[in-house]
N, C-alpha and C positions, 0 to 999 in steps of 0.2 A: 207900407202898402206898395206892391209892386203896380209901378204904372201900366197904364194901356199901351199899347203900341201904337195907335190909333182908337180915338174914341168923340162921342159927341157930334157937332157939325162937320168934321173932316171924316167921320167912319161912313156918315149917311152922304156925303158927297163923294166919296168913293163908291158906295153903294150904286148912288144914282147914274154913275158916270161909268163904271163898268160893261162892256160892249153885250148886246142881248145876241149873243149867236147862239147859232145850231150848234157849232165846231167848238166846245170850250163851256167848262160852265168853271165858275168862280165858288170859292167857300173862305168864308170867315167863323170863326173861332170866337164864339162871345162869353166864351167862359163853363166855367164848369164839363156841362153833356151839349151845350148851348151853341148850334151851328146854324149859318145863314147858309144858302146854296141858293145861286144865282144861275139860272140857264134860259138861254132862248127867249125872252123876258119874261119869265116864271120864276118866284121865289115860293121857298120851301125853309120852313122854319124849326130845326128841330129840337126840341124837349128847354125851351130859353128858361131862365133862371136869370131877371134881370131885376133884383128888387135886396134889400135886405131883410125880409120876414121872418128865415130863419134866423139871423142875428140878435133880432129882437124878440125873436119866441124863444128862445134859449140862452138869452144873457144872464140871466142871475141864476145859471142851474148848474149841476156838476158836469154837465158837458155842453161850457158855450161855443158858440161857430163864427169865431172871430176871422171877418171876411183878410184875406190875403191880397186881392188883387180889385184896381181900382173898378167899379161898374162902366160897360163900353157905352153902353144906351141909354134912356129911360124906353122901357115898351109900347108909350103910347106914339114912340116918335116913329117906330118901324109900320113904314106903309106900304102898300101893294104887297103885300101878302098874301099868298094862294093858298098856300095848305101849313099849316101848324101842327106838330107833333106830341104828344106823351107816349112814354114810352112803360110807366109807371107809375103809382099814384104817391111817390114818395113829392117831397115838396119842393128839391133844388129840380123837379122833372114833371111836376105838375101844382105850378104856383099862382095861386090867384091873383098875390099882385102885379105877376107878368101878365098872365093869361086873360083876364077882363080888361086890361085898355089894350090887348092887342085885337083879341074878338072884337072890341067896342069899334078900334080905328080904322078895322081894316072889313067892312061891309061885305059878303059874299065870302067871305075867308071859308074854307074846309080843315076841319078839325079830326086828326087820326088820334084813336086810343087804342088802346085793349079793350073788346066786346065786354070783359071781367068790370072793367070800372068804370062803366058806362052808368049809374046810381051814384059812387063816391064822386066822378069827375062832375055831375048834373047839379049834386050837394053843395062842393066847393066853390064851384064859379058862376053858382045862381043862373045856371041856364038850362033850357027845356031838354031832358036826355031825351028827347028825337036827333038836337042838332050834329053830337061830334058823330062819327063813320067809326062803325066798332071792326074791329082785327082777330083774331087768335092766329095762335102757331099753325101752320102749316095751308092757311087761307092764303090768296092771293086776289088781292082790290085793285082796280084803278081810280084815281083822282085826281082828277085835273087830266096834265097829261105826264103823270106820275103813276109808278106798279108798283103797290105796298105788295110784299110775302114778309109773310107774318114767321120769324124765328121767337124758339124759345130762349129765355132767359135765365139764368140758376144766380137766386139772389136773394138769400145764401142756398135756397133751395129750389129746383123749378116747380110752381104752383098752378093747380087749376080749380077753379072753384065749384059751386056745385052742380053748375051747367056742362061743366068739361073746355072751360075756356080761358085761356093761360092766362094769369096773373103779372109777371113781368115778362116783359117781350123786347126782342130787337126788330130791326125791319132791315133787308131788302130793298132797296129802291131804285127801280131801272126807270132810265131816260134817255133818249137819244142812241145813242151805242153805251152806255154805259150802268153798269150798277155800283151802287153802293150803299155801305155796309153800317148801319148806325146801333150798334150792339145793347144798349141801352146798361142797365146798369148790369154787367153778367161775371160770374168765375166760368174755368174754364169746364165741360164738361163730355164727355166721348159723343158724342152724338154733333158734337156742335159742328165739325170740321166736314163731314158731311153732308151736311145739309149747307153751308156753304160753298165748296167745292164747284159747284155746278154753275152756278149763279157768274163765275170769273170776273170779281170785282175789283173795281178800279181802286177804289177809296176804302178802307177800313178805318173807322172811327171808332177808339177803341180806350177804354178807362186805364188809369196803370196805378189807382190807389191801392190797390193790394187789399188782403184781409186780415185783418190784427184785432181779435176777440175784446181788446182792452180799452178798444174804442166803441165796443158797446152798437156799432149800427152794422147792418149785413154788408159783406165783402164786395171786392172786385177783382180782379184781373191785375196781377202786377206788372208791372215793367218785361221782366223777361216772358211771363204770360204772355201778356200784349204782343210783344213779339216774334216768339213762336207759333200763336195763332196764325197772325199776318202773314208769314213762310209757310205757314201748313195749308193756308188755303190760295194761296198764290198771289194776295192782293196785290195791285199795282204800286199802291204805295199806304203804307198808315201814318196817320194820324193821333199824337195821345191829347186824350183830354179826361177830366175827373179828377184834379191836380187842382190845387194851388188857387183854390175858391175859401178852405175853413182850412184851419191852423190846425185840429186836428186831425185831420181824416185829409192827409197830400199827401206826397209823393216826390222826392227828387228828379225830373226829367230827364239830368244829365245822365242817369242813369239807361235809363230809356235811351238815349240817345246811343249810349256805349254798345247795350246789345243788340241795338240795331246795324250800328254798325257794324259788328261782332257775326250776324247773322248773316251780315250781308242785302239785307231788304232797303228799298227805297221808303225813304220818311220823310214827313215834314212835320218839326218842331214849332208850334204859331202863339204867339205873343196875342194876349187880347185884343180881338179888334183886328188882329193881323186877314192879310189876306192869298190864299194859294190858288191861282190858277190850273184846271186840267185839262188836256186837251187831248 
C-alpha cells in the first residue's frame, strides 16, 4: 500500500490552517480524479473517490480493483464545502459512499454534473434530481463564485444523449485571475486543444492511465498525451492524476515525469494528501 503523504487529522489541519486569500489558491490531490481547491475561503471539490466500494463490488470478479494507495480522508470528515463536482457517472467520479456523507455534512453544498446524468446521479445518491446544477459542453454556469464551461470528454468516445447533452465532460473553472482545467476522464481528441486555448490556464489536471483494450474499462490520456496536451494549450503548470488508485488500471508517474521534463512544461507530481500552492 503506498502511504499518504499527509492524511487524516494532519491533512484536515492543514486544510483548516491554509491562508483564505484572494492572491493564491491551494489544491490537494486526494487520489484518483479527486482534488480539494482552496481559494479566498471557498472550497471546491472535485470528482472525490474517497471510499472502497469499488473494491468491494469487484473483489471476487475477473477484474478486481485492488486499492494501491492508503485512503487520505473519510468524506464525512470534509466540511465547508461549496461546490462538489462529477465529471461522470462512472463510480471512482460519482460514488455514493463519498458523495451522501459529503452532501449530508456539508449543508447548502452545490453540486455540478452533466445535465446528461441528472436521473442516474438523482438514482444513485437518493437525492431529489432538482438539487445537483446540470452542465453540457459548450454551456457556461456560475456557482458560488466559481465559472463552470462545460468541455467535452472522449471516453472512449464523445457522447450525447437524446437530449443533445454530453455524457462525459471536463470543466473549465475560472476564479479570481485564474482557470482551471479538470479534464475528467478524457483521450485525446482534435477539437480538444481548441476549445481550451482561449481559456489560458493556470492548472491542467490531467489523467496519464493510458488506454489498453485488455483492461476491459474505457481509456485515458497517457503520460506523453497528458503532456503534450498541457504544451499544446499553454497550461501554467499540470498536474497528473488517474494513477495509482487500482492495481490494474495505473500508470508509472516517473514516466510522466520524464516527458515532462523532456517537454520542457512546469509540473507538479503530488503524493496523497500532498498539497501545491499557486499564486
Amino acid at each position: 500500500m503506498i502511504p499518504a503523504y499527509k492524511k487524516d487529522v494532519a491533512l484536515l489541519e492543514e486544510i483548516e490552517s491554509a491562508p483564505d486569500s484572494p492572491d493564491a489558491y491551494d489544491v490537494w490531490w486526494l487520489g484518483q480524479s479527486g482534488f480539494l481547491i482552496k481559494w479566498n475561503g471557498y472550497r471546491l471539490l472535485l470528482d472525490p473517490y474517497l471510499s472502497d466500494s469499488l473494491t468491494h463490488k469487484y473483489a471476487r470478479t475477473k477484474k478486481p480493483h485492488v486499492r494501491m494507495s492508503e485512503l487520505v480522508v473519510k468524506p464525512e470528515l470534509l466540511k465547508q464545502i461549496d461546490v462538489v463536482t462529477s465529471s461522470h457517472n462512472h463510480t471512482d467520479h460519482l460514488d455514493a459512499e463519498t458523495l451522501i456523507p459529503i452532501l449530508k455534512s456539508n449543508p447548502g453544498i452545490q453540486f455540478v454534473i452533466p445535465e446528461s446524468n441528472r436521473e442516474f446521479v438523482s438514482d444513485r445518491l437518493k437525492i431529489d434530481r432538482s438539487i445537483p446544477i446540470g452542465i453540457t459542453s459548450g454551456q457556461s454556469i456560475s456557482v458560488g463564485p466559481f465559472q463552470f464551461h462545460g468541455i467535452p470528454a472522449k471516453h472512449d468516445e464523445i457522447e450525447y444523449d437524446a437530449n443533445g447533452y454530453c455524457v462525459y465532460m471536463g470543466y473549465v473553472i475560472g476564479f479570481g485571475k485564474w482557470n482551471l482545467y479538470h479534464s475528467g476522464d478524457t483521450l485525446w481528441f482534435d477539437e480538444l486543444v481548441p476549445l481550451l486555448t482561449p481559456f489560458n490556464v493556470d492548472l491542467a489536471l490531467l489523467p496519464i492511465n493510458g488506454s489498453d483494450p485488455v483492461r476491459e474499462v474505457a481509456g485515458n490520456l497517457n503520460s506523453h498525451e497528458a503532456v503534450a496536451l498541457g504544451k499544446a494549450i499553454r497550461a501554467k503548470c499540470v498536474i497528473p492524476c488517474h494513477y495509482d488508485m487500482f492495481a490494474f488500471n495505473t500508470a508509472d508517474v516517473g514516466e510522466f515525469r520524464t516527458e515532462a521534463e523532456k517537454m520542457g512544461i512546469e509540473f507538479s507530481v503530488l503524493r496523497g494528501g500532498e498539497r501545491v500552492t499557486r499564486r
